[in-house]
C-alpha positions in Angstrom: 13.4 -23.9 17.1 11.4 -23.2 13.9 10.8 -19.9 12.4 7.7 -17.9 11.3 6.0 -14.5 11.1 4.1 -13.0 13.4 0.7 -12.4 12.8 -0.6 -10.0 15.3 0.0 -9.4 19.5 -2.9 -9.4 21.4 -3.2 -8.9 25.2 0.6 -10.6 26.0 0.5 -13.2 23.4 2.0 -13.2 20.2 0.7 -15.2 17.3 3.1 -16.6 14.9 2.4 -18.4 11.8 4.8 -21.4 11.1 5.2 -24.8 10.0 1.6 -23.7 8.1 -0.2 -23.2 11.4 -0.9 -20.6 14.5 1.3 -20.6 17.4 0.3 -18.7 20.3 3.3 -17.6 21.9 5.3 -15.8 24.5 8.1 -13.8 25.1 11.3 -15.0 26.0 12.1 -12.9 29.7 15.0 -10.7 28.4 12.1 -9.4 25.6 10.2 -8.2 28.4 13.2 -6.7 29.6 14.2 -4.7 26.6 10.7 -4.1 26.2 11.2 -4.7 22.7 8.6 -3.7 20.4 7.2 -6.8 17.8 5.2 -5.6 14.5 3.1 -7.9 12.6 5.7 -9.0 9.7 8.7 -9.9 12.1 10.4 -12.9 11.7 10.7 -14.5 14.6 12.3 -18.3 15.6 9.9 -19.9 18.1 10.2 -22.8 21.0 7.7 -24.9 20.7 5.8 -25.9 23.9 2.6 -28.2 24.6 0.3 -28.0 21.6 -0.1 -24.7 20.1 1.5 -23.3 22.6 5.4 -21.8 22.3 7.9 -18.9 23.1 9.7 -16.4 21.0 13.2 -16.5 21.2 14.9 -14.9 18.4 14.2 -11.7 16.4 15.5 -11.4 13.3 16.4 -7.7 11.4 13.7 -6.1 9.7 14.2 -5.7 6.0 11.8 -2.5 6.0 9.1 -1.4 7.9 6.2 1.1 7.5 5.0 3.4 10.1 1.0 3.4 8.9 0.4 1.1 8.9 2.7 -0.6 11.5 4.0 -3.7 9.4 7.2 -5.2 9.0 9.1 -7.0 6.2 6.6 -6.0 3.5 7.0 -7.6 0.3 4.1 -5.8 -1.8 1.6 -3.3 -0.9 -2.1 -3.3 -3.2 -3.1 -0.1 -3.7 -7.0 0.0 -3.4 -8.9 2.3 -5.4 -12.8 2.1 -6.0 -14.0 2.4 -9.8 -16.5 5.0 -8.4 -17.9 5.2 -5.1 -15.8 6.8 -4.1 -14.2 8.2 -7.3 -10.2 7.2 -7.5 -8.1 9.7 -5.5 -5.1 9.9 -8.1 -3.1 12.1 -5.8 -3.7 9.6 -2.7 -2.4 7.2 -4.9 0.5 8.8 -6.3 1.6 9.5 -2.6 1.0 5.9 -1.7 3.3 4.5 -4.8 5.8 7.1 -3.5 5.9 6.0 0.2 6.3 2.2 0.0 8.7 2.4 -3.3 10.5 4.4 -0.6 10.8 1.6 1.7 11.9 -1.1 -1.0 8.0 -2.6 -1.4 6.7 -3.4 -4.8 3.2 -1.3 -5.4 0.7 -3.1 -7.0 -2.7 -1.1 -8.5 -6.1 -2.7 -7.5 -9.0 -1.1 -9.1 -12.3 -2.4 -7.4 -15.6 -2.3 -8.1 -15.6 -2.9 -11.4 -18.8 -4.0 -11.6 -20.2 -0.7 -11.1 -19.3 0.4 -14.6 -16.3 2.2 -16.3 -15.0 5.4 -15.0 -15.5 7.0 -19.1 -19.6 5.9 -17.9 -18.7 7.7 -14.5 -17.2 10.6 -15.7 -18.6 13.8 -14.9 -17.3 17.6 -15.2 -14.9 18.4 -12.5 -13.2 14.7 -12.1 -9.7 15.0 -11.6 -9.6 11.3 -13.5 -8.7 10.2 -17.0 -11.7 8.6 -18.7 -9.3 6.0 -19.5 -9.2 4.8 -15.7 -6.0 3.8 -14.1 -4.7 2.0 -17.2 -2.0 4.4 -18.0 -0.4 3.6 -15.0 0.4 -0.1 -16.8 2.0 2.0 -19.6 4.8 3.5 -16.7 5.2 -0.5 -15.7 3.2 -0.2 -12.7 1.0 -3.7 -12.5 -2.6 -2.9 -12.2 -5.3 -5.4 -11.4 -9.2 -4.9 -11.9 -11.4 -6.5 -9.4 -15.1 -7.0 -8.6 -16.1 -9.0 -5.0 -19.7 -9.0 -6.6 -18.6 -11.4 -9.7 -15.4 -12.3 -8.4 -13.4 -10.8 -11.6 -10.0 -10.4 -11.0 -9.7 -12.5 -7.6 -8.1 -15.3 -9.0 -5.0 -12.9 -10.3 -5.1 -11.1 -7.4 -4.1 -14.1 -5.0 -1.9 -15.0 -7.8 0.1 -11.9 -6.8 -0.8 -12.7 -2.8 0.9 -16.1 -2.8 4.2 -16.3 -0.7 4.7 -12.9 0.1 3.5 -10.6 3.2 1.1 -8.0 1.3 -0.8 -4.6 2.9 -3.5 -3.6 1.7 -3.6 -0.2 1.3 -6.2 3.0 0.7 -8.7 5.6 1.2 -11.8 3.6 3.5 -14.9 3.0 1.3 -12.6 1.2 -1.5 -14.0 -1.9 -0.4 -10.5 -3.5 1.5 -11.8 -5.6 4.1 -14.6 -6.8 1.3 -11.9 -8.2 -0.6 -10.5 -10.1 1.9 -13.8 -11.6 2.6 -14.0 -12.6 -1.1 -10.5 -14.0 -0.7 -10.5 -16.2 2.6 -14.9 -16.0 3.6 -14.3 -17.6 6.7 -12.4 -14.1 8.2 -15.4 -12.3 7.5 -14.0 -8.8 8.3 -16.3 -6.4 9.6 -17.2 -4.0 6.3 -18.8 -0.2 5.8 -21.0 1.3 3.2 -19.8 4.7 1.6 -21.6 7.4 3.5 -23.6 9.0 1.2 -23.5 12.6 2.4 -19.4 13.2 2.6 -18.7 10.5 -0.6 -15.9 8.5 1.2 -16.5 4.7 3.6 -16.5 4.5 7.0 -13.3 2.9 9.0 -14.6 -0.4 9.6 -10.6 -2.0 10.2 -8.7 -0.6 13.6 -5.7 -2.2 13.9 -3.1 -4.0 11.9 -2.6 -7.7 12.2 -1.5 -10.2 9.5 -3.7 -13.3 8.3 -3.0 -16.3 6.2 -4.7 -15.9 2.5 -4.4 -18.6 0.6 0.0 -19.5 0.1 0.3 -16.1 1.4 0.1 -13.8 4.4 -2.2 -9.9 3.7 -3.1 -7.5 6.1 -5.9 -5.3 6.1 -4.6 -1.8 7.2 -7.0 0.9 8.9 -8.0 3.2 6.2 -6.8 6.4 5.7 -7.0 10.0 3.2 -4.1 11.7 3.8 -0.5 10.3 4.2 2.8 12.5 4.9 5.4 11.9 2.7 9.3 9.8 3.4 11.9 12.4 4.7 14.2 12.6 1.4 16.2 15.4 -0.6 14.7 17.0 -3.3 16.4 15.4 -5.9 15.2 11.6 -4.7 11.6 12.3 -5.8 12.3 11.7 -9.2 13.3 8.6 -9.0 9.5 7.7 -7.9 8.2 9.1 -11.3 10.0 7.3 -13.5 8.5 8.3 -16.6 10.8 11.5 -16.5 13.6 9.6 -16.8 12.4 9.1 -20.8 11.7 12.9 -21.3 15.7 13.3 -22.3 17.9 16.1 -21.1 17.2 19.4 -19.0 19.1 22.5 -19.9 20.3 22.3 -16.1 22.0 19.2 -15.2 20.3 19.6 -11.9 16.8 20.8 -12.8 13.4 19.7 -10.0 11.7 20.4 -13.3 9.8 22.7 -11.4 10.5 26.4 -11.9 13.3 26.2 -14.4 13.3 27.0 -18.2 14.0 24.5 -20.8 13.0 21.0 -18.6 12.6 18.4 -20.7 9.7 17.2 -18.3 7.8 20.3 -18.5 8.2 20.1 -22.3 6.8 16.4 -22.4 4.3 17.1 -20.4 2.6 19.6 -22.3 3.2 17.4 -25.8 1.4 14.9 -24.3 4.0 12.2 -23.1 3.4 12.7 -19.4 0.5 12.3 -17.8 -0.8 16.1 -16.4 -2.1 14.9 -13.3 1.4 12.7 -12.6 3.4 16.3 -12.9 0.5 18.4 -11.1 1.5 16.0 -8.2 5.2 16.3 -8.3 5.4 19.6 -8.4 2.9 19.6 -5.1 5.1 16.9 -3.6 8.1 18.8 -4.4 6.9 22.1 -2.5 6.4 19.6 0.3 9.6 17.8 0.2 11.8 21.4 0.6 9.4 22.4 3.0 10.2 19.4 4.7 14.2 20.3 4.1 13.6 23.6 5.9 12.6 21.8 9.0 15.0 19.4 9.4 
């Protein structure tokens, strides 16, 4: 037996990636009988048969998974964001850093469309968005990566970080996702959308989630999305996914949310300055939504 990653499932067959090809597989009988559910990710150990052809016949554990988009045994997730059109959705991507930290996976920034000019050149009255961009986010240790699939800026480093790992691809639709996996392996030629002019966001141009081999590594362009609940987890565990309050020093209450309670050493660096306003604004709103959350369970 040899072992791979499946790619995608598809009308019975399973297509596993191994030995640096495509198997087209199926399933062992007591699969069937479990009825067993296989996300693109899974490890799998395969039988070959004649040609392309095998069976699966092992499963191994997940190491994580993610529920949208369905993927398994995620190593890094690129968090897509448009220079302008549309503008960067910095609470979107707060939430997204948030929910796949929460499942062990290693966020990476992409900022695309570069080409289109700076977001200080952008910037209008009533943006939500520092003029500076997204670079502040490289100051909390986040790695951030500016693209353009017009000059092909940035593409080079961005396969660097594709290379041996399973990656998602992840984002509001319009931020030009399926583009840059065109620029990245042109022979997929993904189906792409313009942003619609009258409501300022793309048009969903992927539907489903299946794996594909870019380059040394294997990417998956996820169906795109605005909104995005976030993990079940107590109060307390959000800060741990804003780790710049961990530097702000010490709370009056050992067990401040550094919400509602006086002398919080986050609220205090926040207003000198050291935290970024928009970063709190969203913990405080994620906060509201995790003991909301609480109250259910």
């Amino acid at each position: 037996m040899i072992s791979g990653i499946l790619l995608k499932g598809y009308s019975g067959f399973y297509y596993v990636f191994a030995e640096g090809r495509v198997w087209e597989c199926s399933l062992r009988g007591r699969f069937r009988i479990r009825n067993q559910e296989f996300l693109p990710g899974d490890r799998v150990k395969i039988l070959p048969g004649t040609g392309n052809k095998g069976t699966i016949e092992e499963v191994e554990t997940r190491r994580n998974s993610l529920v949208r988009p369905t993927i398994a045994n995620v190593d890094q997730a690129f968090l897509v964001f448009a220079c302008v059109s549309p503008t960067p959705d910095l609470n979107l991507l707060d939430r997204l850093i948030v929910q796949v930290a929460a499942s062990q996976i290693k966020p990476i920034i992409i900022l695309n469309k570069i080409d289109l000019g700076s977001l200080e050149e952008k910037n209008t009255a009533g943006n939500t968005f520092p003029a500076d961009g997204l670079d502040f986010y490289r100051e909390l240790g986040y790695e951030l990566v500016k693209v353009s699939t017009k000059t092909g800026e940035g593409l080079a480093e961005l396969q660097e970080h594709i290379n041996g790992k399973v990656n998602v691809l992840a984002g509001p639709s319009g931020v030009g996702k399926s583009s840059l996996v065109n620029a990245l392996s042109p022979g997929l030629e993904l189906k792409t959308g313009d942003v619609s002019r009258k409501l300022k966001r793309g048009r969903h141009t992927t539907r489903h989630v299946e794996l594909m081999v870019c380059g040394e590594g294997l990417l998956a362009d996820t169906p795109g999305f605005s909104s995005l609940y976030l993990p079940h987890m107590k109060r307390e565990e959000l800060t741990d996914y804003f780790r710049e309050f961990q530097d702000a020093g010490e709370c009056r209450f050992a067990d401040c949310q550094h919400h509602k309670e006086p002398n919080c050493a986050v609220k205090a660096a926040m207003e000198a300055g050291e935290i970024q306003q928009s970063r709190y604004e969203h913990y405080c709103q994620f906060l509201e939504e995790v003991i909301a959350a609480e109250r259910r369970y």
